[in-house]
C-alpha positions in Angstrom: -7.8 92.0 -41.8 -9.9 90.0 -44.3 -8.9 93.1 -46.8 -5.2 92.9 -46.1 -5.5 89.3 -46.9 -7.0 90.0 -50.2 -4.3 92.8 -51.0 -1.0 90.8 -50.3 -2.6 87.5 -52.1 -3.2 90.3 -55.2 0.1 91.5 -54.6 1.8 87.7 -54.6 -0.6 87.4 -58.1 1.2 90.4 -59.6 4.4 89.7 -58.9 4.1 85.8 -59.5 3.1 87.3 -63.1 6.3 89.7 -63.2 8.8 86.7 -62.3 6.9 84.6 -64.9 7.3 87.4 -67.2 11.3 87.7 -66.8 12.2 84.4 -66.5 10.2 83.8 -69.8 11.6 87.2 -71.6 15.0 85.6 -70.8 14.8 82.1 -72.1 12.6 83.3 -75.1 15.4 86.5 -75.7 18.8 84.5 -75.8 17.1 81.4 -77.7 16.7 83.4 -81.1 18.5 81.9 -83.4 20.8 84.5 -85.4 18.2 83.3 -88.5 15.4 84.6 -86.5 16.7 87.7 -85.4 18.1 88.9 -89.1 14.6 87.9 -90.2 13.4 89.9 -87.5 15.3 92.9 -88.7 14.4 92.5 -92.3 11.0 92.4 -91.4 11.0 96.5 -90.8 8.4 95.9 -88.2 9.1 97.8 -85.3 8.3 94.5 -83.3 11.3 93.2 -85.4 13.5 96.1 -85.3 12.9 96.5 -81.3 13.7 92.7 -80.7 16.3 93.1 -83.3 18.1 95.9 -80.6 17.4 94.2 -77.4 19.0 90.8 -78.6 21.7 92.9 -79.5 23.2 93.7 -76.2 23.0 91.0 -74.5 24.8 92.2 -71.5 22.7 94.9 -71.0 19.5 92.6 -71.8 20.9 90.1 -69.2 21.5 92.7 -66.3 18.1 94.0 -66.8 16.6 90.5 -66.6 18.9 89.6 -63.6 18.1 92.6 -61.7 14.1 93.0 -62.4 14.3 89.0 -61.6 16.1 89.5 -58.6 13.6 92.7 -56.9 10.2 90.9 -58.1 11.2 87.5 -56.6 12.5 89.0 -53.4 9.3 91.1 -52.8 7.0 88.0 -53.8 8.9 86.2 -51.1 8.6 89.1 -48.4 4.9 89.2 -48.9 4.4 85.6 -49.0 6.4 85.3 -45.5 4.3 88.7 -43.9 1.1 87.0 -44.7 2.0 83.4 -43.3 3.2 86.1 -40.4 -0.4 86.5 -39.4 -1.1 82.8 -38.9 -1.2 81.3 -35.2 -0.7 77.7 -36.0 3.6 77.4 -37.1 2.3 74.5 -39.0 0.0 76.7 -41.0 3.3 79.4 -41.3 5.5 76.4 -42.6 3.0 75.2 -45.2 2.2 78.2 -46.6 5.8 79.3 -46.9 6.5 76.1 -49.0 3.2 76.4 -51.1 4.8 79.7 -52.1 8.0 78.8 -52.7 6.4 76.2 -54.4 4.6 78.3 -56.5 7.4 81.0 -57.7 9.2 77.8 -58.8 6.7 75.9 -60.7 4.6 79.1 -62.2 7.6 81.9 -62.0 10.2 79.6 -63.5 9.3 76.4 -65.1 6.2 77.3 -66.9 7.4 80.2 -68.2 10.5 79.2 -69.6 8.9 75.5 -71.1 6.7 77.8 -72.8 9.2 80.3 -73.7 12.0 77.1 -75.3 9.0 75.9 -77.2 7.9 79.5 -78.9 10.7 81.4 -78.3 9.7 83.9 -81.6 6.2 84.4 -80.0 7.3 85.1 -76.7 9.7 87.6 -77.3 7.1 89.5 -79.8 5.2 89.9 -76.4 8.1 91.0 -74.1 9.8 93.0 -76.5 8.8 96.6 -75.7 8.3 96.2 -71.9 11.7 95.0 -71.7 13.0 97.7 -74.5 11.7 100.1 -71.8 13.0 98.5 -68.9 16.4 98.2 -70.4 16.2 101.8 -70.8 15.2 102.2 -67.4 18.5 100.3 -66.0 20.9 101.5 -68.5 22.8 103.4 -65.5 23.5 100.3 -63.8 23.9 98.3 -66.8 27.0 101.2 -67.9 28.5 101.2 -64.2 28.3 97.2 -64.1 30.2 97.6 -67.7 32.9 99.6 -66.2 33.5 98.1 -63.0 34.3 94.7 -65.2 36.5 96.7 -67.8 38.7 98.4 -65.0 39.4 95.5 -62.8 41.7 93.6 -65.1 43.1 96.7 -66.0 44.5 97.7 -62.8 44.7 94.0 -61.4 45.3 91.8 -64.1 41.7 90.6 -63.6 41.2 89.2 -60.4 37.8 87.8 -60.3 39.1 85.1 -62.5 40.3 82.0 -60.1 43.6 80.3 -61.0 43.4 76.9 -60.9 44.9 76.1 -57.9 42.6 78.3 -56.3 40.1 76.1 -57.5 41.3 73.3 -56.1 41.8 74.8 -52.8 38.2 75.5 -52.5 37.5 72.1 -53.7 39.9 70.6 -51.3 38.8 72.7 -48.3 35.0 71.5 -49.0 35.8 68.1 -49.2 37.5 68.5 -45.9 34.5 70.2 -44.5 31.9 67.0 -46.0 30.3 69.7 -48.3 32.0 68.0 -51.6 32.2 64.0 -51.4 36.1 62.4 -52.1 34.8 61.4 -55.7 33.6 64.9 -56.8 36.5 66.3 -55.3 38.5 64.6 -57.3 36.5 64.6 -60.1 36.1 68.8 -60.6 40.6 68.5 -59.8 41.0 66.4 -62.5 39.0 68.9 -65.1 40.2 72.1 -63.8 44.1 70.0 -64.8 42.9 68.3 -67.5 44.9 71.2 -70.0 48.1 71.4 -68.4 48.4 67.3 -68.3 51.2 66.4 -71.3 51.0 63.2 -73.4 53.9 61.9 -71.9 52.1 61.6 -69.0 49.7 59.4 -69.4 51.0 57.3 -72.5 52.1 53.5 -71.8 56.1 54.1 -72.3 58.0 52.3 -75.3 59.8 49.8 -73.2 56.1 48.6 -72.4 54.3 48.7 -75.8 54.0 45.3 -77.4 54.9 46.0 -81.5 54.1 43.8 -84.3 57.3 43.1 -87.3 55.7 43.9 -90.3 57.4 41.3 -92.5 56.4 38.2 -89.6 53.4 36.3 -90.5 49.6 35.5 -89.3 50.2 33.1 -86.8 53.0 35.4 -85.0 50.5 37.7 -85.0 47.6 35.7 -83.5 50.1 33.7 -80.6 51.7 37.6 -79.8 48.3 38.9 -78.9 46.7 35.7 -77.0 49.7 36.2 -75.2 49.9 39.5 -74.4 46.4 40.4 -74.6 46.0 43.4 -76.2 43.3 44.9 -78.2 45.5 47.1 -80.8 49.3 46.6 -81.7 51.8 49.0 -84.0 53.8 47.7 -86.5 57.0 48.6 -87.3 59.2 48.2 -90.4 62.8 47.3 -89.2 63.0 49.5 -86.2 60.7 49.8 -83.5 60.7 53.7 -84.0 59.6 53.1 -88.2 55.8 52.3 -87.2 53.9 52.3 -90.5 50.4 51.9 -88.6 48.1 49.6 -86.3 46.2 46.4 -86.4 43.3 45.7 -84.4 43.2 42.3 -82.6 39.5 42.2 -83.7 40.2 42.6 -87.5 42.6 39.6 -87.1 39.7 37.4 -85.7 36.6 39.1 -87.2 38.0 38.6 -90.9 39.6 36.0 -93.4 42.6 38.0 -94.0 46.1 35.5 -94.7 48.6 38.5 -94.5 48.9 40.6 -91.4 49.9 43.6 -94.4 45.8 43.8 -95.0 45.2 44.7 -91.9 46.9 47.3 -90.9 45.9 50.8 -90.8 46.9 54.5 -90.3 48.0 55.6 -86.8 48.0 58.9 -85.8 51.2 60.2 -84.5 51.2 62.9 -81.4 54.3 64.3 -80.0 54.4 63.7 -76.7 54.3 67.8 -74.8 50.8 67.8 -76.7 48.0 68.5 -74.0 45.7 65.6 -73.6 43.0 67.9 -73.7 43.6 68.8 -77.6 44.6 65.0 -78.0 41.1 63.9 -77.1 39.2 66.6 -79.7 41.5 64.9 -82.3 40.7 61.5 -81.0 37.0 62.9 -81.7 37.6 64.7 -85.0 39.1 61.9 -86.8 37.5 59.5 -84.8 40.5 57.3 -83.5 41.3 56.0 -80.2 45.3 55.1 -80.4 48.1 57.0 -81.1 51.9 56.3 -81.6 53.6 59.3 -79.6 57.0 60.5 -80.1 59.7 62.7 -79.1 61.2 66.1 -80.9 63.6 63.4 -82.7 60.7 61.5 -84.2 61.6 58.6 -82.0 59.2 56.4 -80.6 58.7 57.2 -76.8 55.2 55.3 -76.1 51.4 55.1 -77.0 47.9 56.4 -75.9 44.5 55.4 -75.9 41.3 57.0 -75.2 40.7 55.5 -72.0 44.5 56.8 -71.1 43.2 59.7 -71.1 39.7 59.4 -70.2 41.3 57.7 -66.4 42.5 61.2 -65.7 39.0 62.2 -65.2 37.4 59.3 -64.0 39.8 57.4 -62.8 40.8 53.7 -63.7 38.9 52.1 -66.8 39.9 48.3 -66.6 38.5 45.1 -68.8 40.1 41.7 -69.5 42.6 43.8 -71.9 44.0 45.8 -69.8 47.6 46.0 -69.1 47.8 49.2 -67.0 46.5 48.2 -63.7 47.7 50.5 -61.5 48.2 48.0 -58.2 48.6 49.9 -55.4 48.4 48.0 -52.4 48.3 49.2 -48.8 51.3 47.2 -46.4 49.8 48.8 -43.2 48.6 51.8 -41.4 51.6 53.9 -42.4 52.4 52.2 -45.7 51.6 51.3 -49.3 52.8 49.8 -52.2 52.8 51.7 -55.6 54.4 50.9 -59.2 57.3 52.8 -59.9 55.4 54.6 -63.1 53.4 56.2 -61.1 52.9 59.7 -62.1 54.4 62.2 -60.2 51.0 64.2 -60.0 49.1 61.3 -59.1 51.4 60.7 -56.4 51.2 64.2 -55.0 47.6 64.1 -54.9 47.4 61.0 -53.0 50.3 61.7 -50.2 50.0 65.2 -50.3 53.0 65.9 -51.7 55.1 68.6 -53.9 57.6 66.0 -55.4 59.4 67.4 -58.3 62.3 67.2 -60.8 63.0 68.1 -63.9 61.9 65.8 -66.9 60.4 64.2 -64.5 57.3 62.9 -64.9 56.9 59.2 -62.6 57.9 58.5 -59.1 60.2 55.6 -60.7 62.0 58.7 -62.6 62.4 60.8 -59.3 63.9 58.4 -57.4 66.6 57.9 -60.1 67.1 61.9 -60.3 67.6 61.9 -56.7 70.5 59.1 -56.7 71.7 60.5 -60.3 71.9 57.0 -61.2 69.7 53.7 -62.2 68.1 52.6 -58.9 68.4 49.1 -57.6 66.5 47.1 -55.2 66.8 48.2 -51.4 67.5 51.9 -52.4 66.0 54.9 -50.1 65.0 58.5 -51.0 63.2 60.4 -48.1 61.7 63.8 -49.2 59.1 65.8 -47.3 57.0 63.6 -44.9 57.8 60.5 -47.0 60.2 57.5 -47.4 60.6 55.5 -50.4 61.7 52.2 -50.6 63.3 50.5 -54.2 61.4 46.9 -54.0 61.1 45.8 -57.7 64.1 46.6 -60.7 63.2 45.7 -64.1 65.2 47.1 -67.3 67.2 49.0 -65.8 63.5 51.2 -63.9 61.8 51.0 -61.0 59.1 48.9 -60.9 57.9 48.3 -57.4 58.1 51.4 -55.0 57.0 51.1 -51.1 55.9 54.4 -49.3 56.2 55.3 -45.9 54.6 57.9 -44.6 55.6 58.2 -41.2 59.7 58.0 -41.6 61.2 56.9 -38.7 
């Protein structure tokens, strides 16, 4: 018995070493710099010229890794739980399970791959040829894995890749189930949307967008935005739709400046069917955070902000600026209060709706594409498992909406 002992703890050694040893390969492998493996190469080494090959099939170095990974840690594993098999005392069997799952993490993983990101070129001159061999050694399942993936889109228009409202599905079911929490949920929807939302659909619409006349002076300036309380204003040139750039409520306080002309700046214009995904890497790449968006006809139809469209993932941004507050209010068990721009997705989300119209984007605009005429106060639109309720008109748009969700 004693000798078994000392057989499967040489055996647990070994293959500790093994795991260590592809784990390591693997970090080491695919963190060579292209620098390092074209010096590599120019070395004529056959070190170099060996690393230089193995880098360069990475799919076939990565199944090799994965696979010899996958056997080594399972057999570690099956020893470790056949020796803690022999113990009488299940306190003894749960301990040393842990210790040796503790072990393959700490000592098959983490060691080797801290020590692998810190001397990747050393590393991989000391795994090179086993794994060159090995990858020979595997090349039949590495070419079968190769054609499995290259024949599947073929004859199914690649099906392993998940649309995204498959995703969400998942998402949703798992929320539903307590796996995923309501904020994650909504969190991973939000990405997997994040490139089919428009501009349009998140911008603050022109009948809301406080302008600046570029020919009124200072003190208009400084009474429009303590009243209004924004942070950045356009200015226009005769017509709303002429805006010849922006002004920053802190350049009017933060500098001596006696004509609002000085202060103004560029503005980046957007049309508004841009995706707000591509909006936010220009945001990034010419490092603004406001944009003037308009229509096919160049006409002004609204602006955006950063935090516009940074909401869409993480939901509401507010400070003692904002003006976008959504305000939905709950009126009871059954019912709630929302503002009639609303977007139609967000609105779906929430009720668990499929609301839609075309040109359509805010529960505001589908109740007036329902009627097929400017809503007033008191109208009713019932549509799927909900009735909405007109409670608030302002410029000619709804501005108040009540939901019931439980129509009589």
């Amino acid at each position: 018995m004693p000798g078994n002992i000392t057989i499967q703890l040489a055996e647990m050694c070994v293959l500790l070493a093994l795991s260590a040893f592809f784990s390591g390969s693997e970090t080491a492998l695919f963190s060579l710099t292209r620098k390092q493996v074209r010096a590599f190469r120019d070395g004529n080494s056959l070190i170099g010229n060996i690393i230089y090959s193995v880098v360069g099939s990475p799919r076939s170095l990565l199944v090799t890794v994965l696979l010899g990974n996958m056997i080594v840690n399972v057999m570690f594993c099956s020893t470790a739980f056949a020796l803690a098999r022999g113990m009488n005392d299940p306190s003894r069997v749960i301990a040393a399970n842990l210790a040796a799952l503790l072990a393959l993490i700490i000592f098959g993983e983490i060691a080797p791959k801290t020590v692998a990101v810190r001397a990747p070129a050393a590393f991989s001159k000391c795994s090179a040829i086993p794994m060159f061999l090995l990858q020979k050694a595997v090349s039949p399942a590495a070419m079968l894995f190769h054609l499995v993936r290259r024949e599947r889109p073929r004859a199914h228009g690649d099906p392993s890749a998940m649309t995204p409202q498959e995703i969400k599905q998942i998402i949703a079911s798992a929320g539903r189930g307590g796996a995923v929490g309501k904020r994650l949920s909504r969190l991973i929807s939000a990405i997997v949307d994040f490139r089919e939302i428009r501009v349009r659909e998140v911008m603050v619409p022109r009948v809301d967008v406080v302008a600046f006349r570029k020919t009124d002076g200072m003190d208009d300036l400084i009474a429009l935005i303590k009243k209004e309380k924004v942070k950045n204003i356009p200015v226009f040139s005769g017509y709303k739709d002429d805006v010849v750039g922006l002004i920053s409520a802190k350049d009017v306080f933060c500098t001596k400046a006696g004509n609002p002309a000085e202060l103004i700046r560029p503005v980046l214009i957007v049309p508004e069917n841009k995706s707000i995904e591509s909006l936010l890497i220009e945001f990034q790449r010419e490092r603004r955070k406001f944009a003037v968006v308009v229509n096919e006809h160049g006409a002004m139809e609204g602006i955006v902000t950063i935090e516009d469209i940074l909401e869409e993932i993480v939901g509401e941004i507010e400070d003692e600026f904002d003006r976008r507050r959504r305000g939905i209010r709950p009126e009871g068990r059954y019912r709630m209060e929302i503002p009639g721009d609303l977007s139609l997705r967000d609105f779906n989300e929430r009720f668990g709706c499929a609301l839609e119209a075309k040109d359509v984007d805010t529960v505001g605009g589908y109740i007036a594409a329902r009627l097929g005429r400017v809503p007033r106060v008191g109208d009713r639109v019932e549509c799927e498992s909900v009735r909405l309720l007109v409670k608030g008109v302002g410029r000619h748009r709804v501005t108040r909406v009540s939901v019931d969700r439980h129509p009589d």
